[in-house]
KEGUPA-690162 format. One record per residue (C-alpha): x, y, z. Coordinates in pm, whole numbers, padded with zeros to 5 digits. Layout:
N
<X: X, Y: Y, Z: Z>
...
END
This chain:
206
<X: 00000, Y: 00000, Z: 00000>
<X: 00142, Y: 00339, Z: -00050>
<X: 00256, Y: 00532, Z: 00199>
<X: 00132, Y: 00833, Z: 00394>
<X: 00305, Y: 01079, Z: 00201>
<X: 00230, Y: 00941, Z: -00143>
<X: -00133, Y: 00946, Z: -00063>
<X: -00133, Y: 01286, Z: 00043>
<X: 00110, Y: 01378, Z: -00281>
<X: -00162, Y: 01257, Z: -00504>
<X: -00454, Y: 01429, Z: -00318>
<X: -00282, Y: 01748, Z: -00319>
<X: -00250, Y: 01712, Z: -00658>
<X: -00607, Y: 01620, Z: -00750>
<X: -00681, Y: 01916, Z: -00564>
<X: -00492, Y: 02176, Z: -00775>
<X: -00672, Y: 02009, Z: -01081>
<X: -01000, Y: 02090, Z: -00945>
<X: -00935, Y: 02445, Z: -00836>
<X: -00663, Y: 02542, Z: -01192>
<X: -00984, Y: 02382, Z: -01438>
<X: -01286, Y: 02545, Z: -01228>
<X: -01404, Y: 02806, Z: -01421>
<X: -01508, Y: 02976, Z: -01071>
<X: -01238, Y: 02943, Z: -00873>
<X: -01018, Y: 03240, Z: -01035>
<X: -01140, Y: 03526, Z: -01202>
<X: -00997, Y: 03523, Z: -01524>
<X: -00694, Y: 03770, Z: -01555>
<X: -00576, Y: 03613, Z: -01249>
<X: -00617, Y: 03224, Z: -01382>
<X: -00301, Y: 03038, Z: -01435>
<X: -00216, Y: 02842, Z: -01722>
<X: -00241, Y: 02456, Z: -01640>
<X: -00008, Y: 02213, Z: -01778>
<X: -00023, Y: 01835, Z: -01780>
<X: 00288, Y: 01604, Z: -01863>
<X: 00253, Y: 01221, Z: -01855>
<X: 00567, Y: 00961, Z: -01994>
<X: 00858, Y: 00831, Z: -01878>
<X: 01210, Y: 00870, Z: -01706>
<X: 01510, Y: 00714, Z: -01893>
<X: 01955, Y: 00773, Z: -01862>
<X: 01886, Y: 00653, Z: -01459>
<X: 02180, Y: 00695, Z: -01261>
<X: 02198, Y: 00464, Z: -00919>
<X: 02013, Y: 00101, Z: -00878>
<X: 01746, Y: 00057, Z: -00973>
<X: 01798, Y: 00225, Z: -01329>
<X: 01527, Y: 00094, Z: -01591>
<X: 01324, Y: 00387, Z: -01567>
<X: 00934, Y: 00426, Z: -01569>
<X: 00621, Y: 00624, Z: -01558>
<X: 00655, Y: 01020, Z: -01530>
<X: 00394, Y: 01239, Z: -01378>
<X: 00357, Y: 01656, Z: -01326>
<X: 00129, Y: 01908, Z: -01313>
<X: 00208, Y: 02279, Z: -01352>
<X: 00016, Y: 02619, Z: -01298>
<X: 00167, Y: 02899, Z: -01474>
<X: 00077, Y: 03248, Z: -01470>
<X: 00160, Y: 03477, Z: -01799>
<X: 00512, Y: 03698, Z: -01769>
<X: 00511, Y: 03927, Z: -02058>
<X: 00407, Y: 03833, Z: -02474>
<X: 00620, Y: 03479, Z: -02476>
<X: 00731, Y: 03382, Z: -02094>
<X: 00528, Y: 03207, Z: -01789>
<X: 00584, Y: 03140, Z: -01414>
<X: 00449, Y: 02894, Z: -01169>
<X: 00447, Y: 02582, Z: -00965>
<X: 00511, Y: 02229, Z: -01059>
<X: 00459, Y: 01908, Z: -00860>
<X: 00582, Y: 01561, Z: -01007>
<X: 00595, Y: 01190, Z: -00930>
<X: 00905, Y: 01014, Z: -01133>
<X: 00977, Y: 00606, Z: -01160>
<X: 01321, Y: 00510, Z: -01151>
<X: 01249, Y: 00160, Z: -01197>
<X: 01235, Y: -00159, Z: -01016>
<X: 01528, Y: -00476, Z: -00985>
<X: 01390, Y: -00840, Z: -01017>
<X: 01511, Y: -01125, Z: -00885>
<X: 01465, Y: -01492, Z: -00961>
<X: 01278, Y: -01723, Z: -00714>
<X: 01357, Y: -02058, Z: -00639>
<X: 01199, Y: -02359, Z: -00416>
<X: 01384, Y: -02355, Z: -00096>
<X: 01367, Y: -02728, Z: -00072>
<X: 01450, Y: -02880, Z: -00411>
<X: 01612, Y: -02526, Z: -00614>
<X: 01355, Y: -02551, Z: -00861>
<X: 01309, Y: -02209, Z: -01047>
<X: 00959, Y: -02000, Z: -00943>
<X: 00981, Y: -01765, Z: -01176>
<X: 01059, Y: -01330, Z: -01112>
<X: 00942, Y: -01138, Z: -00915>
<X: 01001, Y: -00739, Z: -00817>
<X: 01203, Y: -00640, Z: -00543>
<X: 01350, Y: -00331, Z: -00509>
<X: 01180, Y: -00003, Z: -00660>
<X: 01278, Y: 00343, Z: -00681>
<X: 01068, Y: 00655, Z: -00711>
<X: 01071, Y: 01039, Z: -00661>
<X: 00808, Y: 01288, Z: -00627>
<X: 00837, Y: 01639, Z: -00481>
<X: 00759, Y: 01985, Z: -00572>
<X: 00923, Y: 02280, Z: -00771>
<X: 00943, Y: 02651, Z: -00924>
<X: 00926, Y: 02636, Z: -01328>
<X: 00978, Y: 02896, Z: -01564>
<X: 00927, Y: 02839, Z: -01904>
<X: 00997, Y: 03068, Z: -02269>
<X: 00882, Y: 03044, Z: -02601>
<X: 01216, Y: 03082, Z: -02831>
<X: 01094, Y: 02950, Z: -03164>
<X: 00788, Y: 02937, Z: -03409>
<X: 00750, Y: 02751, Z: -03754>
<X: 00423, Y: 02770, Z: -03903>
<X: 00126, Y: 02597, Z: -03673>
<X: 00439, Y: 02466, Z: -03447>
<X: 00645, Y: 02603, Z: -03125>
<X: 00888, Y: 02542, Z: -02880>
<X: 01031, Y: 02616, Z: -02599>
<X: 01256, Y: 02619, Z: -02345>
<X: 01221, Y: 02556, Z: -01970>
<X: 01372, Y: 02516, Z: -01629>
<X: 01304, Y: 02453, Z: -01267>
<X: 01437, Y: 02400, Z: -00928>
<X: 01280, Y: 02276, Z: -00599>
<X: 01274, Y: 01974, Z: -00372>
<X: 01312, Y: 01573, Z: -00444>
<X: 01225, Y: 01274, Z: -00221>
<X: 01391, Y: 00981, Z: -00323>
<X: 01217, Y: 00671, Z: -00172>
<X: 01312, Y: 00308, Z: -00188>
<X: 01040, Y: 00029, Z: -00143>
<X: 01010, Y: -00308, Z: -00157>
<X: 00610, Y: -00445, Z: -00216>
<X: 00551, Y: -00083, Z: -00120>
<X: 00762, Y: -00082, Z: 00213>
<X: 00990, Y: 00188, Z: 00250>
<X: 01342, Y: 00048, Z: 00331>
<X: 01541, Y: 00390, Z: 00241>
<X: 01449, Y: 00716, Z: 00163>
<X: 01671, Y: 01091, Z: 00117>
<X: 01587, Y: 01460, Z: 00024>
<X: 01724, Y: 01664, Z: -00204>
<X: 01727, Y: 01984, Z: -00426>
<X: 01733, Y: 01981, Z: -00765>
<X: 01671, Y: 02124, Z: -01127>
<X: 01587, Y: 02045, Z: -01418>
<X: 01637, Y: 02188, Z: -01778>
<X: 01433, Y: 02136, Z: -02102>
<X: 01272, Y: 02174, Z: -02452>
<X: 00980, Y: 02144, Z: -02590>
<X: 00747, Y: 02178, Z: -02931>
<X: 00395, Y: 02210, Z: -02947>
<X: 00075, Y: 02288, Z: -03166>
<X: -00249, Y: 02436, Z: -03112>
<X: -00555, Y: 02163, Z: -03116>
<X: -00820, Y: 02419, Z: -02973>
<X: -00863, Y: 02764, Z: -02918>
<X: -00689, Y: 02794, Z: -02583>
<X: -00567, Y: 02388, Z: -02565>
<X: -00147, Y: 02313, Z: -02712>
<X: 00003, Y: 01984, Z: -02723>
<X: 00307, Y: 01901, Z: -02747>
<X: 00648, Y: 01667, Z: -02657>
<X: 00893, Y: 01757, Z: -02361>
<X: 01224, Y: 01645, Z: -02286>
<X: 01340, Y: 01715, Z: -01999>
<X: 01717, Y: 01673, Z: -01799>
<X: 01738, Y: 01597, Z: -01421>
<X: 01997, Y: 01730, Z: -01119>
<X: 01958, Y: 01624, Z: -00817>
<X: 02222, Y: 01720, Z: -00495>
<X: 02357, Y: 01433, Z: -00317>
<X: 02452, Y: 01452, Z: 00038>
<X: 02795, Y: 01228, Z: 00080>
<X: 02627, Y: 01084, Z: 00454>
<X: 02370, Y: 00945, Z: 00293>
<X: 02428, Y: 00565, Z: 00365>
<X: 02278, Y: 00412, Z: 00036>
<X: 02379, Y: 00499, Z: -00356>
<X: 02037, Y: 00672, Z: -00511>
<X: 01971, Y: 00833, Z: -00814>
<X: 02153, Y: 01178, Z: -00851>
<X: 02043, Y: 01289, Z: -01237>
<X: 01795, Y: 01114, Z: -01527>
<X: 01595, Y: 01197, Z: -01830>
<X: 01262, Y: 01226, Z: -01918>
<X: 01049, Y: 01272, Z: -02234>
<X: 00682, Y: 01311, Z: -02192>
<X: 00365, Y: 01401, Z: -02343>
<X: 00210, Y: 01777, Z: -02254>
<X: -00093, Y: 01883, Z: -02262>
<X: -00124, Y: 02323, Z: -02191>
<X: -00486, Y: 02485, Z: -02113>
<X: -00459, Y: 02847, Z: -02141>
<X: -00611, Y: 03083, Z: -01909>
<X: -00664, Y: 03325, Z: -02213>
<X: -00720, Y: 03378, Z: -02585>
<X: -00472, Y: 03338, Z: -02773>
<X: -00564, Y: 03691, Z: -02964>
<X: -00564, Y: 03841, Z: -02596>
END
């Protein structure tokens, strides 16, 4: 079962999905932007290194004709080791099974810029820095788990499918810090490409 923290990671998150896509809950000049990426991680450093499924959520307000500014929060996969099973009588094989897994979620400031156009297509540029927690599980019990701050840096390209709707694909470079007196070798940078999906607050004539 997940823990207490995860739970409360993905409530907080459903949350700021209900309140950034209520057409209430803002007036409209003061509406963010909201921003959905879904894919996967990839280049893991650390054990376990396979990668997975990548999560965030962003609201970004406006700054100026071609910048924004907001919040992100993310869940990332690092991947999971498997082992081989075996009868403990006899040695006969059992098949795999998953053992350890790796995973990070936290929260972080984003900026992003538009740099390019070329005809119904854009792109980007983007960057962010906050707070990581790196948690190791096995069958969802946590046997070792660190903080950290980190950044990332990115690109994107996008097209319009709606009058204030872009989509678009992200890639995305991960930092994290690593504190030396932290007993256990964890993931300290990674990669991630992902799917994004942009609701604008306003017209795109505004």
């Amino acid at each position: 079962m997940p823990n207490r923290r995860l739970r409360l990671f993905v409530l907080a998150v459903a949350a700021a999905l209900a309140a950034a896509t209520s057409a209430s809950a803002f007036p409209r000049t003061a509406r963010p932007d909201l921003v959905l990426s879904a894919g996967g991680t990839f280049a893991v450093t650390g054990t376990p290194n396979d990668g997975g499924f990548s999560f965030a959520i962003s609201t970004m307000w406006p700054v100026g004709a071609r910048g924004s500014f907001g919040l992100m929060a993310f869940a990332d996969d690092m991947g999971t080791n498997l082992i081989e099973l075996y009868d403990a009588n006899d040695g006969t094989p059992l098949g795999t099974a998953a053992d350890l897994h790796r995973r990070a979620w936290g929260a972080a400031w984003r900026a992003d810029a538009d740099v390019w156009s070329l005809g119904r297509w854009s792109g980007g540029a983007s960057g962010s820095w906050g707070y990581w927690r790196v948690e190791d599980d096995r069958r969802g019990n946590i046997v070792a788990a660190a903080s950290a701050l980190g950044f990332t840096l990115g690109a994107d390209a996008r097209r319009p499918i709606g009058g204030s709707r872009d989509i678009g694909l992200a890639l995305r470079y991960h930092r994290l810090s690593v504190d030396p007196s932290v007993a256990y070798l964890r993931v300290d940078r990674y990669a991630s490409a992902a799917l994004e999906l942009r609701w604008a607050s306003r017209g795109r004539n505004d």
